[in-house]
Structures are given as C-alpha cells and as structure tokens.
C-alpha positions in Angstrom: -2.5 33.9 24.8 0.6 32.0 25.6 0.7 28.6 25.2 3.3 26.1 26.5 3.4 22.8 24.4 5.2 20.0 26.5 6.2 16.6 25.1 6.7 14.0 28.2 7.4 10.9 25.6 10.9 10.2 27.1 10.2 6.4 25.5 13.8 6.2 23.5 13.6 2.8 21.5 13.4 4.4 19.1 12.8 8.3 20.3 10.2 10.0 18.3 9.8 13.4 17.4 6.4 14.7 18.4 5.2 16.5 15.4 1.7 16.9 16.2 3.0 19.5 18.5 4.6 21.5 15.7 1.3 21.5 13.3 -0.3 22.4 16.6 1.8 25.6 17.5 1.9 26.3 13.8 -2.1 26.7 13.8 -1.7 28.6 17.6 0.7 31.2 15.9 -1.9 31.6 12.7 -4.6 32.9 15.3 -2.2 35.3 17.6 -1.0 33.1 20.1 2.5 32.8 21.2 3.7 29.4 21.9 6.8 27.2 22.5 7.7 23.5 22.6 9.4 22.2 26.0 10.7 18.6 25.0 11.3 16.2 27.7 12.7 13.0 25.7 16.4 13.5 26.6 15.5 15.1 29.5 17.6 14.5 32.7 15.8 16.3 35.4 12.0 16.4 34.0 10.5 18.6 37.2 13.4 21.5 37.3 13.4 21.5 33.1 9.1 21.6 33.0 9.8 25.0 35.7 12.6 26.3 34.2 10.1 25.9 30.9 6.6 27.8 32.7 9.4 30.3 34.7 10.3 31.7 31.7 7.9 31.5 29.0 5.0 32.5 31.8 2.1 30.7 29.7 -1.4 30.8 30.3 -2.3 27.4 30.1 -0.4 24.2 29.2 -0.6 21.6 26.5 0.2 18.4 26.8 1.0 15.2 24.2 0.0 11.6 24.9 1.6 9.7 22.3 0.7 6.3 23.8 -0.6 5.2 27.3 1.8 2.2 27.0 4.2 0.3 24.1 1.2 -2.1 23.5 3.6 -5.3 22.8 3.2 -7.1 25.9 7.2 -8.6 26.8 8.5 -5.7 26.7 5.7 -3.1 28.2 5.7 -0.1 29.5 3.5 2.3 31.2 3.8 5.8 30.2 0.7 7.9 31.5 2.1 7.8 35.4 4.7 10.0 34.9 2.5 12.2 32.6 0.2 12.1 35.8 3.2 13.2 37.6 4.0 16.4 35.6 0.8 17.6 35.3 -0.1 17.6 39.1 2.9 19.5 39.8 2.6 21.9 36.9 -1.3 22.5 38.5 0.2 22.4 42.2 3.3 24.4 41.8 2.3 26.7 39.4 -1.6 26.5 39.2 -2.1 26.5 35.3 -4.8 24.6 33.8 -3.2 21.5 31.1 -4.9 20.5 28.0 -4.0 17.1 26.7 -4.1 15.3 23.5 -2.2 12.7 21.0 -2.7 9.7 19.5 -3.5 7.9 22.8 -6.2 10.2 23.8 -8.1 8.3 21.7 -8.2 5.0 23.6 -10.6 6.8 26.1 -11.2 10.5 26.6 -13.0 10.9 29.4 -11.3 8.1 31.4 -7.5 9.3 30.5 -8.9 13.0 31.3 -9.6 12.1 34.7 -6.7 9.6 35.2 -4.2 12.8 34.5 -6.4 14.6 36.0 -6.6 17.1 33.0 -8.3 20.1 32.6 -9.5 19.8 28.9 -8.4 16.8 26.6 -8.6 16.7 22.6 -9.9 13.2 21.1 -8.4 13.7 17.0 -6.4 16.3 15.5 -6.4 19.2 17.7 -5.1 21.3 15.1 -8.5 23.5 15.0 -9.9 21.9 18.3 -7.4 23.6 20.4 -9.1 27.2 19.4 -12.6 26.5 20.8 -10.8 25.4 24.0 -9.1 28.6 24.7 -11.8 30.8 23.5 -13.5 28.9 26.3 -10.9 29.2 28.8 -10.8 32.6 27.8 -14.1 34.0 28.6 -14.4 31.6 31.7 -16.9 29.2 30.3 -17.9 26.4 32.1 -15.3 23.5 31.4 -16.2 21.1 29.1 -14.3 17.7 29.5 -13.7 16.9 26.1 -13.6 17.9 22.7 -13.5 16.3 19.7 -10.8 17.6 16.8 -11.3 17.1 13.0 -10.1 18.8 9.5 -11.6 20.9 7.1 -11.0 19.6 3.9 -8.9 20.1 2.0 -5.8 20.1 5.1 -4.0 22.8 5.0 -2.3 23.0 8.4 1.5 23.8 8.3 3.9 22.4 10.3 6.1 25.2 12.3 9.7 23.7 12.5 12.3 25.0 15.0 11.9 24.0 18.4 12.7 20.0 18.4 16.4 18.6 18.9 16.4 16.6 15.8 20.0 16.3 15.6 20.0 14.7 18.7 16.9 11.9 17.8 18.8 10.9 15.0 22.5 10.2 16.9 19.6 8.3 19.8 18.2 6.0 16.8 15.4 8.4 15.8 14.6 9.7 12.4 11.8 12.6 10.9 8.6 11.3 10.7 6.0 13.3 7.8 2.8 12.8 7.4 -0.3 12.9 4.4 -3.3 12.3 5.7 -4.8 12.1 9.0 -7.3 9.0 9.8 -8.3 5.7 8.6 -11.0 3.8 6.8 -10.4 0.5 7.7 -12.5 -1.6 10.3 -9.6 -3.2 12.3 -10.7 -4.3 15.4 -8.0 -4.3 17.7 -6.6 -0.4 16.3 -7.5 2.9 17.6 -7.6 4.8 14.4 -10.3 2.4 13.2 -13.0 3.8 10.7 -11.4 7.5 11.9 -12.5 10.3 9.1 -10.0 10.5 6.8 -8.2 13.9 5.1 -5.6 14.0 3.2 -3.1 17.1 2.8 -2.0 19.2 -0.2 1.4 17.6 -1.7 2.8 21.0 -2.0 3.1 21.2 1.5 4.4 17.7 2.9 6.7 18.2 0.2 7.8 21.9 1.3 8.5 20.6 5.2 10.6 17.5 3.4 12.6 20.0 2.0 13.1 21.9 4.6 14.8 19.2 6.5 16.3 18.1 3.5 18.1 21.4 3.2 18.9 21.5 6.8 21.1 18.4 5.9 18.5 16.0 7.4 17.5 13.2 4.5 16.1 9.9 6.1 12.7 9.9 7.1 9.5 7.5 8.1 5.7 7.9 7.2 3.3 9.2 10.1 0.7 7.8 8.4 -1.3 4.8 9.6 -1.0 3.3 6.2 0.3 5.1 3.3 -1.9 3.8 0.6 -5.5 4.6 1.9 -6.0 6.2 -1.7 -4.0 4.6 -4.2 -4.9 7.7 -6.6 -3.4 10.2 -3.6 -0.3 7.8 -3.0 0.6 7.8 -7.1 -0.3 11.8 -7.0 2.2 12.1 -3.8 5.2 9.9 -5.2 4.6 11.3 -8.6 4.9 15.0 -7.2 7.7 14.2 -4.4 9.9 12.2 -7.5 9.3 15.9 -9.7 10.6 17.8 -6.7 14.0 16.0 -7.2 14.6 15.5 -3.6 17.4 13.3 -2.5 15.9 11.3 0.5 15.0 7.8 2.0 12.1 6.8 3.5 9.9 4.1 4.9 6.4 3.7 5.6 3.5 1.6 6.7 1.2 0.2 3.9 -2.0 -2.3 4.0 -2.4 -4.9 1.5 -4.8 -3.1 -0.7 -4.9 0.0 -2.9 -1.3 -1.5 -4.6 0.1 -1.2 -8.1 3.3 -1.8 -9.5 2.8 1.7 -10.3 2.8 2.5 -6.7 5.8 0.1 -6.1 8.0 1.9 -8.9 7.3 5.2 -7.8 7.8 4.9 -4.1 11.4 3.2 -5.1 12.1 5.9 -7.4 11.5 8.8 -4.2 13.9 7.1 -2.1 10.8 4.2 -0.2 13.7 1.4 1.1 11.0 -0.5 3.2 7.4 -0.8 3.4 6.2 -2.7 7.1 3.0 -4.4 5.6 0.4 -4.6 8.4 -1.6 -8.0 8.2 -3.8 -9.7 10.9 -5.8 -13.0 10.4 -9.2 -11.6 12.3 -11.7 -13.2 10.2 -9.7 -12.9 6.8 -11.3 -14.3 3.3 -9.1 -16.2 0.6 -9.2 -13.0 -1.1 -7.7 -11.1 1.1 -4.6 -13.4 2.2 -4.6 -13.7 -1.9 -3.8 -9.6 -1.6 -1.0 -10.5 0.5 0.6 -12.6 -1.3 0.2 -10.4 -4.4 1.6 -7.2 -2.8 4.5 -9.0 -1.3 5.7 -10.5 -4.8 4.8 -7.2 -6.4 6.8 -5.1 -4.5 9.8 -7.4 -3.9 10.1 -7.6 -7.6 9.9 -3.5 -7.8 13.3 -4.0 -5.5 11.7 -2.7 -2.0 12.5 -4.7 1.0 9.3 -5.7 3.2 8.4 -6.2 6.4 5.2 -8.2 7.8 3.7 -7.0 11.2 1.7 -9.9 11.6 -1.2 -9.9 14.6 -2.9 -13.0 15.1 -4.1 -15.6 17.8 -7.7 -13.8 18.0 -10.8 -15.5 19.7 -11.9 -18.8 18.6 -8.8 -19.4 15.9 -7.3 -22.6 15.4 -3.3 -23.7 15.8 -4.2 -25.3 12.2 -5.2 -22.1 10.8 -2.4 -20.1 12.2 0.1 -22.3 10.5 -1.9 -22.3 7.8 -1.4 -18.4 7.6 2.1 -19.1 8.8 2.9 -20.8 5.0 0.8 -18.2 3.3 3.3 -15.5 4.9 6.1 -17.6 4.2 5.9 -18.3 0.4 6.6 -14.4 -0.9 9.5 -14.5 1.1 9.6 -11.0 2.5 12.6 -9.7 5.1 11.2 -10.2 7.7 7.5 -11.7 9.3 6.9 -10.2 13.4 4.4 -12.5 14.9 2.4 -11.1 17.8 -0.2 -13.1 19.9 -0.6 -10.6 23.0 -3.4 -8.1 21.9 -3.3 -5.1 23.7 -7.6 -4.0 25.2 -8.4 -1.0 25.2 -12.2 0.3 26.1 -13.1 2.1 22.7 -11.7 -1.2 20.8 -14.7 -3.8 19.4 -12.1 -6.4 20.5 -12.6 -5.4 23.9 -16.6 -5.8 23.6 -16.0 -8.5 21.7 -14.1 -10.4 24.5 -16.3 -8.9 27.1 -19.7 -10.3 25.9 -18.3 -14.2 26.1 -17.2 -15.6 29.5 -15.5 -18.5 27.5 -13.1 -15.8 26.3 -12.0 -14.1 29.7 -9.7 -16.9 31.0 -7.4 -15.9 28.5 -7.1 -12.3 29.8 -4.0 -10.9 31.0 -2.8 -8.6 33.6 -6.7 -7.9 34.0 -7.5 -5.3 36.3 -10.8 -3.9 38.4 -11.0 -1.3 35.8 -13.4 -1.0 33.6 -11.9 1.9 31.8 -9.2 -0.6 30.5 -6.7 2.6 31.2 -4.1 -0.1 33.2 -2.5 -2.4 30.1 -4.9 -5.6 29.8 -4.3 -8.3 26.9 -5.8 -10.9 25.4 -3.4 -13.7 24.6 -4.5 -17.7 23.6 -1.4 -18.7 22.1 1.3 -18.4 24.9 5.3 -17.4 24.0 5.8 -20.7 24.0 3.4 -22.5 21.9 4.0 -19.5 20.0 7.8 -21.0 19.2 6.5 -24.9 18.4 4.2 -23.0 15.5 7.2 -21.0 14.3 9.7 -24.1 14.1 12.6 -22.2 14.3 12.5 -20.8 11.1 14.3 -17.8 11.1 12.0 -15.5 9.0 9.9 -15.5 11.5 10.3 -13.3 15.1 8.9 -12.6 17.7 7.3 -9.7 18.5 8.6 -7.5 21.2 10.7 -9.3 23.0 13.4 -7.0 22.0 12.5 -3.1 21.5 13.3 -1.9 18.8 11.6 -0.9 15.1 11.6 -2.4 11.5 13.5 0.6 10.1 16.5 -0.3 12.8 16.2 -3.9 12.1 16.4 -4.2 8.3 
C-alpha cells in the first residue's frame, strides 16, 4: 500500500520535527509499504501543498500527526486541532481517502478527538506496530474499528527512516533534532498524559546510530524526546556510558525527574555533551522527602557543572499561599538558572485532575474557559492563584518567571 504521512504542526516557537512520523514510515517500509512524509510546518499554502502531496504520491490512505490539541500554558494558548479538522475534511471531500490519526495528543481522548477530526481510525500510543493491524483492516474491508491502541515489543527495535524532514530549515527557525530512548512513563502525575504509560526502552546501538547520522550530516545540537530521561538510572548510565564510547561530538539537553540521580549520571551526561537538564517538579501532594530529592539533585548536578532549569507546576486544589512560598524558598536555595512557575493547569478528560476537580463543586468556581463539553476537547484550566497574586508570591525576584507569557523553550532561553 501507499501511505501518505502528513505533519500539520505549523506551531513555530520553537518548530519541532515530527519524528514519530519517521519511526512510523520506517516500520511501513519494513512490511512493503511505500510511504512519504508531506510536512506542513513552513508551509505557506497548506491546501494546494496537502494536493499537490495526494496528486502525486496517489496514496491509499492518509496518516495524520497530532502532536498536541493546544500549547497547554494558558497566556499564551493556542488551538491547534481546527485546522487539523480543516485538512482532513478536504483531503476526505476532495480526494475521498480515508485519514488515520495519531501523536502524542491522541492520547488526551481517542474517541472524542477521533470524532472531533472526524477521523477514520486513530492510534492511542506508539503506532509504530499499531498502524499494521489498521491497514490489514482497511485492506480486506473490515468493519472500522474507531480506535486502536499501539504498544512495543520489548526489547524496541524500531528504526527511525531519515530523509524526508527539512531539518536545515528547523534549525535557522529556532528548532533543533529531537532523539529519543524509551517510550512511556511510570510516574503517577496527575495533571500529565503520559502518566503510568508502559514503559520500553530502545537498544543504545540504535539511538546512537540515528545520532550519528545527523552528526555526520553536519547536524550536532540536539534535545531528548523522552518524557524524562532518567526513568532507569541503570539505562541512563548504560546510554551515556555507550554514547561517551562512541566519541561523538554533540550537545544536548533533556528532561529529567528528581529521582533515579547520581553524580555518576551527572558526570556522564556532561562528559556526552548534556548543557541543560529542565527538572520537572510539581507540589501535588509532595512529602519532605521528595522536595529533599530536589534539592539534592539540583546541588548535585550544578556542582557536576550542568546548568538547570525548574518547570515548576503548582497552585493545585486545596494548597495554601503559605505553602507555595514555602516551596518557593525550597526552589530557591540550590540556586538553579532558572525556576518557571505555572498556576493555570491545563484539563483534559483522561487526566485524574480532571475527576479530581469534577467530583467537588467547591472546586469548579476556579475553572477557566469552561465549556458545555464534557469531552474536555476545547482548552479548559484550573487556575486558583491568578497572574497576579502569582507576582506578590514571587516578589520580584528575578529567578523566578512566569510561565508562558512569552513562547518560547528552556533550551532558547539559557
């Protein structure tokens, strides 16, 4: 079959690469099928490039990517899946081709984004092997199922096919080439998607072969997929040990969690080229032990000479002003480069926030932008401590910002 992959993310602070299309295409091409990416980022004319695109390629069916249904951060918000809506009901009007969708933001609600797009077939997880019992459906004219749901065999070894994305031009936009380990994520968050997700990590061989790939196609700075790099500390030592053996010349930043740290870690991660690590932290119902954690990693790996920044999410139901400054000081003592502060929390309908805030009618006055939609498709968010109290608890200090009021990303910023 022949399989048109389209990326509509023309979101461009920063652009992103969308390499979940490439390990997809990569898997199509293993089983036979013929396929090729149509990007849309830098697109000027989205319409006449998606039919120059299906003119001529002449797929049988279209993939779709839905990175995010909005930016999440509240200020500065926008709403992405309308003019996905609007691509695929002229691809299905104009050129009557069934679209498969899937991404990140799939995930927030299957059925309900299906339907919104009005989609064919969506993919809720990697679709890397889901896609294949989709078109043997569509192939033998089954009767449609709605959904699927994707996972990995373990251990992963899905390559990534590189040749069809403009990287040159996401880099002079702002962008840089994202790489990833592992798909999923064991913690419980309750306000994140990828939430108790199954997790698999891939063979270091291979993330380190695409690195070098790019590497040698005169490409060296580059940012972790991952949710958080150091779900295993044992993988994370055996990645950095293995990537610092390769000898690649490279920089890099990455997501991390305050928990499954070393020094070891630290030192190795400098040694491969790591220049920042954004250290995700949220106060819902934290012990001593784990702001303790905190602290620790953020003295540990300042002193191992990596720069740090905090993506701090708090202002959750029932806290206190006096415990938010209280984590304020905690944040503040470790001095790290930077600490962004976000009180707006983004619902969405698979979340436990979103039940959370649902069951208690003391809680709902503080919803914003609250639609008649169950489905929680339309951005809604929870927000008790306003912009501007928000400012009073930060006291002008400058370590402190903000978050999203400007766009932009920690690897731009620092």
């Amino acid at each position: 079959m022949k399989i048109l992959l389209i990326n509509p993310n023309r979101f461009q602070s920063p652009p992103v690469p969308p390499i979940g299309l490439e390990y997809v295409a990569s898997s199509l091409e293993e089983r036979g099928h013929q396929t090729t990416i149509l990007d849309l980022c830098f697109s000027e004319d989205v319409i006449a490039d998606v039919d120059k695109g299906i003119d001529s390629f002449r797929p049988d069916i279209i993939g779709i990517t839905v990175r995010n249904i909005d930016t999440v951060l509240f200020h500065t918000n926008e709403f992405f899946l309308d003019d996905i809506k609007t691509v695929i009901n002229h691809i299905k009007r104009v050129h009557g081709l069934n679209v498969l969708i899937g991404g990140a933001g799939v995930a927030a609600f299957p059925e309900g984004i299906a339907e919104y797009l009005n989609a064919d077939y969506a993919v809720c997880g990697p679709g890397e092997h889901a896609v294949h019992d989709i078109l043997k459906h569509f192939e033998n004219g089954a009767e449609k199922k709605k959904v699927y749901y994707g996972s990995y065999p373990v251990p992963v070894r899905c390559r990534r096919r590189l040749s069809d994305l403009p990287y040159e031009q996401y880099c002079r936009n702002g962008g840089i080439i994202g790489f990833e380990t592992h798909k999923g994520c064991s913690s419980s968050c309750v306000y994140c998607l990828e939430a108790r997700s199954r997790v698999t990590f891939k063979e270091p061989v291979d993330v380190i072969s695409e690195i070098r790939t790019f590497v040698d196609a005169g490409f060296d700075h580059f940012h972790l997929c991952d949710s958080e790099f150091n779900e295993s500390l044992d993988y994370a030592i055996d990645f950095c040990t293995a990537l610092k053996k390769a000898g690649i010349e490279m920089k890099w930043a990455a997501y991390l969690k305050p928990e499954n740290f070393s020094t070891k870690l630290f030192r190795l991660m400098k040694e491969t080229g790591v220049y920042l690590i954004t250290l995700t932290v949220d106060s819902w119902k934290k012990c001593t032990m784990y702001w303790s954690d905190v602290e620790k990693f953020l003295f540990s790996a300042k002193s191992s000479g990596l720069k740090v920044a905090v993506d701090f999410l708090t202002g959750f139901p029932n806290e206190k002003e006096s415990e938010i400054l209280e984590y304020l000081d905690i944040l503040r003592r470790p001095l790290p480069d930077s600490v962004g502060v976000n009180t707006y929390i983004r619902l969405y309908k698979a979340l436990r926030i979103t039940e959370i805030v649902g069951s208690d009618s003391t809680l709902r006055h503080h919803l914003i932008n609250r639609h008649n939609d169950p489905a929680f498709i339309q951005p809604v968010f929870y927000n008790q401590i306003p912009t501007e109290k928000l400012k009073e608890l930060l006291q002008g200090d400058p370590l402190f910002r903000i978050e999203g009021i400007k766009q932009s990303v920690n690897y731009n910023r620092i």
